[in-house]
N, CA, C and O atoms as a Tinker XYZ file with bonds, in Angstrom:
   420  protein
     1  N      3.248000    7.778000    5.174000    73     2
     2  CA     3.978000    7.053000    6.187000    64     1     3
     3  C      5.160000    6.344000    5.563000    63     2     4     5
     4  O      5.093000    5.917000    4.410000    81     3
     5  N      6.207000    6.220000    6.288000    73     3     6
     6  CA     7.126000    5.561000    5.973000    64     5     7
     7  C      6.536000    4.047000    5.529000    63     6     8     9
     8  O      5.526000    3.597000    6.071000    81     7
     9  N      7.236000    3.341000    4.535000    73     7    10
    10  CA     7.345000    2.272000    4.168000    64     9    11
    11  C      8.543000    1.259000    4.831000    63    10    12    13
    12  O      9.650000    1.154000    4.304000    81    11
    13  N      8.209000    0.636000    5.889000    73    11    14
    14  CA     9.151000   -0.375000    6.466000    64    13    15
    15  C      8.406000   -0.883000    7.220000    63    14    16    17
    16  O      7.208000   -0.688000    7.427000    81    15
    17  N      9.320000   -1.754000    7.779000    73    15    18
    18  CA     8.314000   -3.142000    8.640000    64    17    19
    19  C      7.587000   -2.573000   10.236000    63    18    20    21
    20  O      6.448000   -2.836000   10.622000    81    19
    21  N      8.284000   -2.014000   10.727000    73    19    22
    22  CA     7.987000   -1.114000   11.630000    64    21    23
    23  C      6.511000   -0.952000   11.569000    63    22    24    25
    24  O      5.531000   -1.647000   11.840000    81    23
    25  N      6.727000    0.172000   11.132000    73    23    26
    26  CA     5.222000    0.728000   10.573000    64    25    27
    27  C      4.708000   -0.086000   10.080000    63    26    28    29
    28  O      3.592000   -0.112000   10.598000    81    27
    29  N      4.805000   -1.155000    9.060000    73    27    30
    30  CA     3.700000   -2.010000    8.136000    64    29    31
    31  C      3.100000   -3.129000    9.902000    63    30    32    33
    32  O      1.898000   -3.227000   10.149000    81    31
    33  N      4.013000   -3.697000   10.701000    73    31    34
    34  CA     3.795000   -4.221000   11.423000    64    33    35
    35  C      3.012000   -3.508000   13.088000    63    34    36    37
    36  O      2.442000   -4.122000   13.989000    81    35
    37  N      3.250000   -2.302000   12.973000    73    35    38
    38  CA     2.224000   -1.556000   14.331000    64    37    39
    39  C      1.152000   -0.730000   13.003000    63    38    40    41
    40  O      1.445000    0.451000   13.186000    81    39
    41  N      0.185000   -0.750000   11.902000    73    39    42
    42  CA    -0.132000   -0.283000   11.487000    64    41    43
    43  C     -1.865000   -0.494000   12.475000    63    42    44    45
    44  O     -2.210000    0.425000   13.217000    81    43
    45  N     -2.386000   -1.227000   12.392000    73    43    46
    46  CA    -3.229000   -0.602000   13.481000    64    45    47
    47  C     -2.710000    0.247000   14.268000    63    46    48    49
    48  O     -3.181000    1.382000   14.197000    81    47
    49  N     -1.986000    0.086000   14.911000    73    47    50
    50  CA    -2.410000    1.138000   16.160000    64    49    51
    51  C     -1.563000    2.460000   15.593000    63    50    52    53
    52  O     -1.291000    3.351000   16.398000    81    51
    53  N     -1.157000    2.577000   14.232000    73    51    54
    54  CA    -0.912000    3.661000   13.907000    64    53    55
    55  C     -2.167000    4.355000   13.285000    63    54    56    57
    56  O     -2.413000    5.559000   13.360000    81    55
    57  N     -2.814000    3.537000   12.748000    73    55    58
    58  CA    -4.236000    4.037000   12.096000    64    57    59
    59  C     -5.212000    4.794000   13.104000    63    58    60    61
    60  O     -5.724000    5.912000   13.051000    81    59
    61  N     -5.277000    3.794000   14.016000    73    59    62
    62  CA    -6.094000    4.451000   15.560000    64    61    63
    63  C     -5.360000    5.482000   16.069000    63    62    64    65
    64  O     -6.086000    6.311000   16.617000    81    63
    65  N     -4.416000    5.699000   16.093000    73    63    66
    66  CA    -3.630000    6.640000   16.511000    64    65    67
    67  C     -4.616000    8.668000   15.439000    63    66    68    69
    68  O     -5.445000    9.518000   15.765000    81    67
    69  N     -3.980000    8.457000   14.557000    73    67    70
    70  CA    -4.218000    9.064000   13.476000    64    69    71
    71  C     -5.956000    9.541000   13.243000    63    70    72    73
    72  O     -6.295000   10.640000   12.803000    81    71
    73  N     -6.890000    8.459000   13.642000    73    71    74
    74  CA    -8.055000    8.842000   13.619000    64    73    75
    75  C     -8.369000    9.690000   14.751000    63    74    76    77
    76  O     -8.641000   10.890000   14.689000    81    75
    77  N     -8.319000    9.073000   15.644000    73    75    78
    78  CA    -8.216000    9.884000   16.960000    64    77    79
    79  C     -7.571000   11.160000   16.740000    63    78    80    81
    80  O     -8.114000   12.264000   16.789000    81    79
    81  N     -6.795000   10.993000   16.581000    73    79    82
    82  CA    -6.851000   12.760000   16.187000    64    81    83
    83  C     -7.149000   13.645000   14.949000    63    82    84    85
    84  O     -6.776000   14.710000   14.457000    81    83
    85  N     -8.112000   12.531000   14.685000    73    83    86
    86  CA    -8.511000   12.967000   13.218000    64    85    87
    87  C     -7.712000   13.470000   12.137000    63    86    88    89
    88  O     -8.026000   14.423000   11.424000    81    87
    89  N     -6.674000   12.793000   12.048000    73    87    90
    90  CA    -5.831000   13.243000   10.939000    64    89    91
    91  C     -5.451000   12.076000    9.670000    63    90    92    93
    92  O     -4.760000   11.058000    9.644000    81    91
    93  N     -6.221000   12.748000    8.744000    73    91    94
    94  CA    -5.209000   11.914000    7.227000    64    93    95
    95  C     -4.445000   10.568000    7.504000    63    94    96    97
    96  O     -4.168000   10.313000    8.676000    81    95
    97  N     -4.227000   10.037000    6.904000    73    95    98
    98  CA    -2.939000    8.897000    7.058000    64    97    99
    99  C     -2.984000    8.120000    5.095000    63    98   100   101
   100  O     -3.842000    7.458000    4.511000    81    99
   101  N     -1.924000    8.534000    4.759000    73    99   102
   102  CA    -1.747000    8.029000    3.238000    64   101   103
   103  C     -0.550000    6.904000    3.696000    63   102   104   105
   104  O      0.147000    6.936000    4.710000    81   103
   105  N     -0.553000    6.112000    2.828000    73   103   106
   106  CA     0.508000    5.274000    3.054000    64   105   107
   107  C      0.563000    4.746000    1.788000    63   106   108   109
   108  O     -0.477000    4.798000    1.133000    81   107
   109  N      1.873000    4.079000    1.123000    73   107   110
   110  CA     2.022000    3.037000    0.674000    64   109   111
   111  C      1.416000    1.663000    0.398000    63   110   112   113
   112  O      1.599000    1.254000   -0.749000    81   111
   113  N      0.782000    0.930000    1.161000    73   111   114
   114  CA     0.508000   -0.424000    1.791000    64   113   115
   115  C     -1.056000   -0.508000    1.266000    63   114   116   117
   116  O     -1.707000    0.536000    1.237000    81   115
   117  N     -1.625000   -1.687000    0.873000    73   115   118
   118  CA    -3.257000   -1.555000    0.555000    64   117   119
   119  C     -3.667000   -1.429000    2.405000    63   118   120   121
   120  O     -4.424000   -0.608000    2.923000    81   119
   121  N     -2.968000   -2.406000    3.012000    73   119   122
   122  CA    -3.143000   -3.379000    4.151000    64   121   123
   123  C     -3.860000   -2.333000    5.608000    63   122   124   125
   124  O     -4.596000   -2.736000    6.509000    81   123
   125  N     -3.106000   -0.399000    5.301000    73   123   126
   126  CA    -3.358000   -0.097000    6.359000    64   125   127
   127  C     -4.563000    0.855000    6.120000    63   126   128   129
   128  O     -5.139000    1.510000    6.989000    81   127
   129  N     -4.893000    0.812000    4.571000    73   127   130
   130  CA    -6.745000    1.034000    4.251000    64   129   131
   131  C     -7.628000    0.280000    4.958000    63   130   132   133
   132  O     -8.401000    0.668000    5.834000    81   131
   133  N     -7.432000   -1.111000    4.418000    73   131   134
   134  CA    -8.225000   -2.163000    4.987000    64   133   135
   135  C     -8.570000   -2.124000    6.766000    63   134   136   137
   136  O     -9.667000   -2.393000    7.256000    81   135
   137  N     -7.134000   -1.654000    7.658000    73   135   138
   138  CA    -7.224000   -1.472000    8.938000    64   137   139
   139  C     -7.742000   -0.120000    9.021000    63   138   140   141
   140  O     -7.669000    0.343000   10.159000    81   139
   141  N     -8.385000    0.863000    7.902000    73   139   142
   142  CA    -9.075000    1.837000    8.557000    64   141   143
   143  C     -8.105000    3.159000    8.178000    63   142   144   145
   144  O     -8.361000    4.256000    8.675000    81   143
   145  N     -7.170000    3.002000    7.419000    73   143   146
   146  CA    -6.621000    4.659000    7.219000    64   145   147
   147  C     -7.309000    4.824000    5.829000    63   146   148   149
   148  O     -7.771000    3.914000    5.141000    81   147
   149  N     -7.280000    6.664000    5.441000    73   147   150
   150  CA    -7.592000    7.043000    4.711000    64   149   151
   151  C     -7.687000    6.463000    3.145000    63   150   152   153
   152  O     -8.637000    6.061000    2.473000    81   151
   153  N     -6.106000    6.623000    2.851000    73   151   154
   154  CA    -5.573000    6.297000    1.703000    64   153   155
   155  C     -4.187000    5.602000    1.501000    63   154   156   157
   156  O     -3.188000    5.959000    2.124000    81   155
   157  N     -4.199000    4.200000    0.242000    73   155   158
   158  CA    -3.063000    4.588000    0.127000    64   157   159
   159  C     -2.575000    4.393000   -1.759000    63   158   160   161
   160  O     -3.318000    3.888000   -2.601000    81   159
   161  N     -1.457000    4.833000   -1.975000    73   159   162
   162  CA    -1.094000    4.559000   -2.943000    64   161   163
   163  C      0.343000    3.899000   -3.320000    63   162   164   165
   164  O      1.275000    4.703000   -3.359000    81   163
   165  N      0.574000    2.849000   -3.538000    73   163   166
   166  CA     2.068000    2.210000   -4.266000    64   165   167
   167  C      2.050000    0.534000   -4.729000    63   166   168   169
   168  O      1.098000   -0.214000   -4.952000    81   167
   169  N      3.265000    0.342000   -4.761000    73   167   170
   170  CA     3.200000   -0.928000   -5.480000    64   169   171
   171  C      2.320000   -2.073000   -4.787000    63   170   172   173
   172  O      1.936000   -2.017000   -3.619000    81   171
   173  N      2.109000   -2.922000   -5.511000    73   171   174
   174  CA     1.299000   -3.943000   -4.961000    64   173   175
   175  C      2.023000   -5.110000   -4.015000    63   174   176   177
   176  O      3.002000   -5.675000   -4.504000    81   175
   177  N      1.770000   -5.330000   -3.252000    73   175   178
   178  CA     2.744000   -5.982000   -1.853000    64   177   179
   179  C      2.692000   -7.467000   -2.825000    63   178   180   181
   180  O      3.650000   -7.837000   -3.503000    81   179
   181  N      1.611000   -8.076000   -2.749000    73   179   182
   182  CA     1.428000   -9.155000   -3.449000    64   181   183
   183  C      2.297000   -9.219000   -4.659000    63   182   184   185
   184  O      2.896000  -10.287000   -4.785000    81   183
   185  N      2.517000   -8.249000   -5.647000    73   183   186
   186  CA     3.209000   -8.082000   -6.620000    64   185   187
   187  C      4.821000   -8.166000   -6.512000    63   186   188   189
   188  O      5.630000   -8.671000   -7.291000    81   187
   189  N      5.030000   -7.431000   -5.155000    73   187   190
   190  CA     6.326000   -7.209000   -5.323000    64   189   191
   191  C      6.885000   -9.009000   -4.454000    63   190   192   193
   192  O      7.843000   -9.736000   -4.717000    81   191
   193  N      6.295000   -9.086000   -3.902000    73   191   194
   194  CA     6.601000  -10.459000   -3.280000    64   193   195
   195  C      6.451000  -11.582000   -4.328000    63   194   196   197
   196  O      7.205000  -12.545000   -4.189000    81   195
   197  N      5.671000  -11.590000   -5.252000    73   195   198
   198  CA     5.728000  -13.039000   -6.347000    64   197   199
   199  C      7.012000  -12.520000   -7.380000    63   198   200   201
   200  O      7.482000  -13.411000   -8.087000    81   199
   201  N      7.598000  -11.171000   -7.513000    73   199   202
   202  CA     8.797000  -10.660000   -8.193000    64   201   203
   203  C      9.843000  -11.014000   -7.475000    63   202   204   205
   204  O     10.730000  -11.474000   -8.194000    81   203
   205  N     10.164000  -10.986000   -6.117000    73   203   206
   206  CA    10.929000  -11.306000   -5.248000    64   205   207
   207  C     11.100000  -13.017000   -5.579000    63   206   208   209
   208  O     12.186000  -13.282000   -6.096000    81   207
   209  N     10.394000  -13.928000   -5.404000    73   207   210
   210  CA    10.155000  -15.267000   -5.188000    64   209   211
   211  C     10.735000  -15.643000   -7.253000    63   210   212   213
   212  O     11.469000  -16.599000   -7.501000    81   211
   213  N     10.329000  -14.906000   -8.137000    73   211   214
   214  CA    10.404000  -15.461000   -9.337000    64   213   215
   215  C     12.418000  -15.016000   -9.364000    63   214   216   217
   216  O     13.391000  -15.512000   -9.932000    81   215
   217  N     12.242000  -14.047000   -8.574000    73   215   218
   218  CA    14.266000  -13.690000   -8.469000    64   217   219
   219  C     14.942000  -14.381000   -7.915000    63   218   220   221
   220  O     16.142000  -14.500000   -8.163000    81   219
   221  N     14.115000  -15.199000   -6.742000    73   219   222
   222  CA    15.154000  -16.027000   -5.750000    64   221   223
   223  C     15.205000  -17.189000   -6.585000    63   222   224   225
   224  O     16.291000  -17.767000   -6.612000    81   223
   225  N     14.128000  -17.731000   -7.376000    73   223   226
   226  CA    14.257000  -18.878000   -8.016000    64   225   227
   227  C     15.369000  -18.783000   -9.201000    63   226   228   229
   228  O     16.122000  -19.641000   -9.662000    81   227
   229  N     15.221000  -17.700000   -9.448000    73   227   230
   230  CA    16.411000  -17.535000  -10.889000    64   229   231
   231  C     17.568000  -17.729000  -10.305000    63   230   232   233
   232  O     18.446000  -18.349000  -10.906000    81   231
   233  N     17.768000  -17.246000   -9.060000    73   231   234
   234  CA    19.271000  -17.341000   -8.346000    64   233   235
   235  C     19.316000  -18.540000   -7.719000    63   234   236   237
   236  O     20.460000  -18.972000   -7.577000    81   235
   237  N     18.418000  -19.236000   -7.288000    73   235   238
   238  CA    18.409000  -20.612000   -6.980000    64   237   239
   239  C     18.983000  -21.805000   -7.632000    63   238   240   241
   240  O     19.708000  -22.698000   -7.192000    81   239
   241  N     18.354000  -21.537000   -9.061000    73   239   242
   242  CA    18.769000  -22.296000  -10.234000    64   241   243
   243  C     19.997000  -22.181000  -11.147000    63   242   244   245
   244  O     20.372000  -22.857000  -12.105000    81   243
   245  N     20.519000  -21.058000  -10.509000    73   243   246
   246  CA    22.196000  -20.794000  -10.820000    64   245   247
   247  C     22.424000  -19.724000  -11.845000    63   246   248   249
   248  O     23.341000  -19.808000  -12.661000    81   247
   249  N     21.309000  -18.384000  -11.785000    73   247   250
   250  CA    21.964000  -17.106000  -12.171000    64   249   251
   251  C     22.584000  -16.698000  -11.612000    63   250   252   253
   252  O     22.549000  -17.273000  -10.524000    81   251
   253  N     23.574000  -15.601000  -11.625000    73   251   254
   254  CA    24.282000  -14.827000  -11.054000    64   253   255
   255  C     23.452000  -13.395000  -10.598000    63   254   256   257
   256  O     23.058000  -12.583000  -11.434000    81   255
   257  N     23.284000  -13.255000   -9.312000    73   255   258
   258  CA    22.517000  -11.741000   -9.018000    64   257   259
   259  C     23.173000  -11.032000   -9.523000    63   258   260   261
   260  O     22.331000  -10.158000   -9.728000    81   259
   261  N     24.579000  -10.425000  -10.170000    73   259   262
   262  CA    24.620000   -9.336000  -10.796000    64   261   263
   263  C     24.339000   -9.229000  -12.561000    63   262   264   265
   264  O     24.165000   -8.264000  -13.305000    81   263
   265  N     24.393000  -10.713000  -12.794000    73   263   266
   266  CA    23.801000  -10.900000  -14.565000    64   265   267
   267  C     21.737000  -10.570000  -14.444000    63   266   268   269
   268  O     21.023000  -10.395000  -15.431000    81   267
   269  N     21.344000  -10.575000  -13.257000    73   267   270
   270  CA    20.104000  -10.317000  -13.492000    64   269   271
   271  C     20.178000   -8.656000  -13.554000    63   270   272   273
   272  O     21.069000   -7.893000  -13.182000    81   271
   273  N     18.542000   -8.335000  -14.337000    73   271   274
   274  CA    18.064000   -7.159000  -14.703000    64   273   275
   275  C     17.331000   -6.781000  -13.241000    63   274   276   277
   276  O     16.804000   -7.592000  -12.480000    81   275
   277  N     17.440000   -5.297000  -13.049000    73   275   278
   278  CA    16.663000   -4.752000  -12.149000    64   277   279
   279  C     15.078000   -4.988000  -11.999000    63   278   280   281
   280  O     14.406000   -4.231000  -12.699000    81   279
   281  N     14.478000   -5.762000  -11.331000    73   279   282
   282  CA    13.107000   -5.271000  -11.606000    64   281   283
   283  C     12.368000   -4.490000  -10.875000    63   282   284   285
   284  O     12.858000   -4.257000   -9.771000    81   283
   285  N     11.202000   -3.920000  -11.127000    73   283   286
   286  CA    10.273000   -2.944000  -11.151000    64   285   287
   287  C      9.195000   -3.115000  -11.038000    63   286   288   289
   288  O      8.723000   -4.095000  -11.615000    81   287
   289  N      8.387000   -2.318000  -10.311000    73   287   290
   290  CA     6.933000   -2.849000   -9.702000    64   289   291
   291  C      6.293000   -2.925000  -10.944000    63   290   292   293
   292  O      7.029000   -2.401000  -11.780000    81   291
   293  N      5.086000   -3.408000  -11.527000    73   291   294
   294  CA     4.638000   -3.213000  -12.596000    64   293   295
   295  C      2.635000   -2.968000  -12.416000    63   294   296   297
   296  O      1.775000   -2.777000  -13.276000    81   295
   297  N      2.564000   -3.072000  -11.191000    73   295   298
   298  CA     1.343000   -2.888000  -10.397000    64   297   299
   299  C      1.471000   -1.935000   -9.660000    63   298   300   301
   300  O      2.086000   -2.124000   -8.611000    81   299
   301  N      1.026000   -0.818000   -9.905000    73   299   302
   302  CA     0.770000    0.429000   -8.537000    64   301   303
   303  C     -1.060000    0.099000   -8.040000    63   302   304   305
   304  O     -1.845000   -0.179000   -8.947000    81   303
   305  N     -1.468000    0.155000   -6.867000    73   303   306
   306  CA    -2.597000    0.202000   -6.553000    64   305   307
   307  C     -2.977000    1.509000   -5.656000    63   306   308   309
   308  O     -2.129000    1.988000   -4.903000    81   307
   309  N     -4.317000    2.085000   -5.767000    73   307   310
   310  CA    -4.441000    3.209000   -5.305000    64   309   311
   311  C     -5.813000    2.742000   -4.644000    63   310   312   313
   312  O     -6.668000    2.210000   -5.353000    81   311
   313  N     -6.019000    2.944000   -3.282000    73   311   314
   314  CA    -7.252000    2.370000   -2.520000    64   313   315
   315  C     -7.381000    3.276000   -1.693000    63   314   316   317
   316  O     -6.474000    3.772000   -1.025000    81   315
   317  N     -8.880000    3.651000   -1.671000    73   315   318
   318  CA    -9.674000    4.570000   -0.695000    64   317   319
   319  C    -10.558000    3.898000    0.185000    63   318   320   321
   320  O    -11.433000    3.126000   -0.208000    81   319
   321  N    -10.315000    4.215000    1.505000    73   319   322
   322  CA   -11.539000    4.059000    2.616000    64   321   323
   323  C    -12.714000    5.249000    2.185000    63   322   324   325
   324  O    -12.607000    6.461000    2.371000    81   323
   325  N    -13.550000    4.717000    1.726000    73   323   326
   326  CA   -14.342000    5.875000    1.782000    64   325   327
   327  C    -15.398000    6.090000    3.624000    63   326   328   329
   328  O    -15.955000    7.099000    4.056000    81   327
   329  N    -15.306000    4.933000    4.146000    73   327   330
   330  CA   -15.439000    5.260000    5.627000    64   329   331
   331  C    -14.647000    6.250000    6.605000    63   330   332   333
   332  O    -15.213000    7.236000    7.078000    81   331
   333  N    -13.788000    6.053000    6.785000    73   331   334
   334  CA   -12.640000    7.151000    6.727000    64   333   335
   335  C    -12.840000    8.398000    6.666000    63   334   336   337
   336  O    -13.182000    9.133000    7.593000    81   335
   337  N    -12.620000    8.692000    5.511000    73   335   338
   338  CA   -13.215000    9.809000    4.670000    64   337   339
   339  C    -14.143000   10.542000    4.862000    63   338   340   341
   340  O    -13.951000   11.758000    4.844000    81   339
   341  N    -15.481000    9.982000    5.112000    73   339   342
   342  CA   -16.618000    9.832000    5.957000    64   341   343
   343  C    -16.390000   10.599000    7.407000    63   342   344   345
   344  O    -16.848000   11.724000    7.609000    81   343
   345  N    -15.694000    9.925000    8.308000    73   343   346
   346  CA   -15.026000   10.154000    9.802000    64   345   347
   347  C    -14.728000   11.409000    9.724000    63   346   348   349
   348  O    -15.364000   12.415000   10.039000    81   347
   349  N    -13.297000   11.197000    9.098000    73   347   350
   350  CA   -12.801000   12.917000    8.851000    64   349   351
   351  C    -13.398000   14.079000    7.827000    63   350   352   353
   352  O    -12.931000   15.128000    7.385000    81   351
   353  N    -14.484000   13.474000    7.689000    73   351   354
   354  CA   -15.109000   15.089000    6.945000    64   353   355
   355  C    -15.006000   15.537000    5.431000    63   354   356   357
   356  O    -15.601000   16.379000    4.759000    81   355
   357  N    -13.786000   14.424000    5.121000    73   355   358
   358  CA   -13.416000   14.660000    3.709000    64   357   359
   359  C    -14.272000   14.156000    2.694000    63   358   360   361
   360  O    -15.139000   13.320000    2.947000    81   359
   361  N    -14.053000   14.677000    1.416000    73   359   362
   362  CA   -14.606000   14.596000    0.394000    64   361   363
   363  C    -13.713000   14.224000   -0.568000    63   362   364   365
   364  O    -12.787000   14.979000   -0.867000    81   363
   365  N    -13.910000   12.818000   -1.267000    73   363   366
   366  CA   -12.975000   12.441000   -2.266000    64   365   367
   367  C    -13.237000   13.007000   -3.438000    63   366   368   369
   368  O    -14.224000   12.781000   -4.139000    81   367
   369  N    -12.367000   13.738000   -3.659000    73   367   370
   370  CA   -13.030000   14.277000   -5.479000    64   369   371
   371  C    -13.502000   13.075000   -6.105000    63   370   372   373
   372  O    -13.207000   11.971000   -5.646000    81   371
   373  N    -14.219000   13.222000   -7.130000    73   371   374
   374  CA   -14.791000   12.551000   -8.014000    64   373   375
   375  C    -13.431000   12.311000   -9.120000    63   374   376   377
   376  O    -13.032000   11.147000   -9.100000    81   375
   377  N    -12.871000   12.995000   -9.823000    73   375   378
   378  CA   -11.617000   13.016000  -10.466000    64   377   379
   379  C    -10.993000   11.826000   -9.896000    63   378   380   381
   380  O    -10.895000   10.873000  -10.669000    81   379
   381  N    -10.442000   11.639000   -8.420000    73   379   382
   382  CA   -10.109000   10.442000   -7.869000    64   381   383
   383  C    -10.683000    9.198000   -7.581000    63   382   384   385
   384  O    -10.133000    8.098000   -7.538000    81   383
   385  N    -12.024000    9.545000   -7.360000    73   383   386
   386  CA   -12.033000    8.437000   -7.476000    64   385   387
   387  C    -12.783000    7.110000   -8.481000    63   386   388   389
   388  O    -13.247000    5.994000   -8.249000    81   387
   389  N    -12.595000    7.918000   -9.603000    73   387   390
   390  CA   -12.598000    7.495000  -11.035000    64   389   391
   391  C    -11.066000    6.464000  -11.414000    63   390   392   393
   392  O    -11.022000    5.620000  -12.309000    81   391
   393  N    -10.122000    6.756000  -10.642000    73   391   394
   394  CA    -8.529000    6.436000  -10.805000    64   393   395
   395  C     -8.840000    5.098000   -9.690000    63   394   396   397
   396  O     -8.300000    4.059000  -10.070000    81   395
   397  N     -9.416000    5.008000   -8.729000    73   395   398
   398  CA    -8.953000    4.238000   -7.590000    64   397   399
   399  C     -9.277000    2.772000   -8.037000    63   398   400   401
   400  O    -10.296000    2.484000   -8.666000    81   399
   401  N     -7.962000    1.540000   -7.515000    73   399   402
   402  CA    -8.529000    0.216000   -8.131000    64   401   403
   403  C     -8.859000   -0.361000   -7.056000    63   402   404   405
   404  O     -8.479000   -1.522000   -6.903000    81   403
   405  N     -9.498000    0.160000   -6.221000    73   403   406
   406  CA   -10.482000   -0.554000   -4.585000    64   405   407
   407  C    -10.732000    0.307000   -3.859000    63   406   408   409
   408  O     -9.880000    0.918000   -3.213000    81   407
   409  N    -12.253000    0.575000   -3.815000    73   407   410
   410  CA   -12.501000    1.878000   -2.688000    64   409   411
   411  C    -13.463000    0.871000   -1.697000    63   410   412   413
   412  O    -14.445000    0.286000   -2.155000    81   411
   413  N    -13.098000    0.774000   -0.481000    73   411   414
   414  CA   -13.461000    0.218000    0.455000    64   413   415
   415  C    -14.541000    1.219000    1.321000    63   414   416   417
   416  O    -14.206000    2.276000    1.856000    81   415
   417  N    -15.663000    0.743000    1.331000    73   415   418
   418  CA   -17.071000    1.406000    2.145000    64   417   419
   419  C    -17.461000    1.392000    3.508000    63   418   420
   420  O    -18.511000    1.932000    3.855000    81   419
Protein backbone atom coordinates (compact mmCIF):
# COMPACT_ATOMS: atom_id res chain seq x y z
CA UNK A 1 0.00 0.00 0.00
CA UNK A 2 0.92 3.32 -0.56
CA UNK A 3 2.63 5.12 2.26
CA UNK A 4 0.75 8.52 2.98
CA UNK A 5 -1.64 9.88 5.33
CA UNK A 6 -4.56 8.95 3.38
CA UNK A 7 -4.14 5.50 3.65
CA UNK A 8 -2.23 5.50 7.13
CA UNK A 9 -5.46 7.46 8.31
CA UNK A 10 -8.58 5.16 6.58
CA UNK A 11 -6.35 2.06 7.37
CA UNK A 12 -9.04 0.16 9.06
CA UNK A 13 -11.39 0.25 6.75
CA UNK A 14 -8.77 -0.47 4.24
CA UNK A 15 -7.80 -3.62 6.13
CA UNK A 16 -11.59 -4.72 6.28
CA UNK A 17 -11.86 -3.91 2.96
CA UNK A 18 -8.98 -6.35 1.84
CA UNK A 19 -10.05 -9.20 4.19
CA UNK A 20 -13.30 -9.36 2.89
CA UNK A 21 -12.14 -10.13 -0.08
CA UNK A 22 -9.65 -12.08 1.19
CA UNK A 23 -6.78 -10.54 -0.18
CA UNK A 24 -3.07 -9.92 1.15
CA UNK A 25 -2.45 -6.37 2.31
CA UNK A 26 1.51 -5.60 2.97
CA UNK A 27 2.15 -2.22 3.93
CA UNK A 28 4.76 -0.13 5.26
CA UNK A 29 3.21 0.93 8.72
CA UNK A 30 3.47 -1.58 11.98
CA UNK A 31 -0.05 0.23 12.79
CA UNK A 32 -2.14 -1.49 9.91
CA UNK A 33 -0.88 -5.20 11.28
CA UNK A 34 -2.04 -4.34 14.57
CA UNK A 35 -5.61 -3.26 12.79
CA UNK A 36 -5.59 -6.74 11.24
CA UNK A 37 -3.62 -6.73 7.80
CA UNK A 38 -1.35 -9.35 6.85
CA UNK A 39 2.03 -7.85 6.80
CA UNK A 40 4.11 -5.14 7.00
CA UNK A 41 7.57 -4.12 6.41
CA UNK A 42 9.54 -0.47 6.72
CA UNK A 43 10.90 2.06 8.80
CA UNK A 44 9.85 2.45 12.22
CA UNK A 45 7.12 5.34 12.53
CA UNK A 46 8.26 5.90 16.09
CA UNK A 47 11.79 6.11 14.74
CA UNK A 48 11.31 8.27 12.05
CA UNK A 49 9.30 10.77 14.17
CA UNK A 50 11.99 11.07 17.25
CA UNK A 51 14.58 11.75 13.89
CA UNK A 52 12.22 14.33 12.71
CA UNK A 53 11.86 16.08 16.33
CA UNK A 54 15.94 15.66 17.03
CA UNK A 55 16.08 17.79 13.26
CA UNK A 56 13.58 20.36 14.18
CA UNK A 57 15.48 20.94 17.36
CA UNK A 58 18.83 21.33 15.53
CA UNK A 59 17.05 23.91 13.32
CA UNK A 60 15.42 25.42 16.22
CA UNK A 61 18.62 26.12 17.91
CA UNK A 62 20.05 27.82 14.84
CA UNK A 63 21.42 25.21 12.23
CA UNK A 64 20.96 25.88 8.89
CA UNK A 65 18.65 23.02 7.08
CA UNK A 66 20.95 22.94 4.24
CA UNK A 67 24.37 22.56 6.59
CA UNK A 68 22.45 19.49 8.05
CA UNK A 69 23.23 15.81 6.87
CA UNK A 70 20.49 13.73 5.31
CA UNK A 71 19.09 11.34 7.66
CA UNK A 72 18.04 7.81 7.33
CA UNK A 73 15.83 5.39 8.92
CA UNK A 74 18.08 3.29 11.00
CA UNK A 75 15.16 0.90 12.25
CA UNK A 76 13.32 -1.19 9.60
CA UNK A 77 10.58 -3.35 11.37
CA UNK A 78 9.01 -6.36 9.80
CA UNK A 79 5.61 -7.58 11.61
CA UNK A 80 3.32 -10.47 10.92
CA UNK A 81 -0.35 -11.05 11.85
CA UNK A 82 -0.16 -14.47 12.12
CA UNK A 83 -4.18 -14.29 12.60
CA UNK A 84 -4.52 -13.02 9.30
CA UNK A 85 -2.58 -15.41 7.83
CA UNK A 86 -4.64 -17.87 9.54
CA UNK A 87 -7.98 -16.13 7.74
CA UNK A 88 -6.44 -16.19 4.40
CA UNK A 89 -5.08 -19.63 4.29
CA UNK A 90 -1.55 -18.61 4.20
CA UNK A 91 1.38 -20.10 5.48
CA UNK A 92 4.29 -18.01 6.73
CA UNK A 93 7.45 -19.71 5.81
CA UNK A 94 9.43 -20.51 8.63
CA UNK A 95 12.59 -18.73 6.85
CA UNK A 96 10.35 -15.56 7.63
CA UNK A 97 9.45 -15.81 10.28
CA UNK A 98 12.74 -16.33 11.95
CA UNK A 99 13.46 -12.46 10.44
CA UNK A 100 10.18 -10.92 11.92
CA UNK A 101 10.68 -8.30 15.00
CA UNK A 102 6.75 -8.75 16.15
CA UNK A 103 4.50 -11.45 15.03
CA UNK A 104 1.17 -10.66 16.39
CA UNK A 105 -1.30 -13.90 17.21
Amino acid sequence: MLEDIFTFGNRSRIVALAAEHRLPDISAYREFVVDGGLLSYGASLSERLRQQGRYAGRVLRGAKPADLPVDHPTRFDFVVNARAARTLGTTIPQSLLLRVYELIH
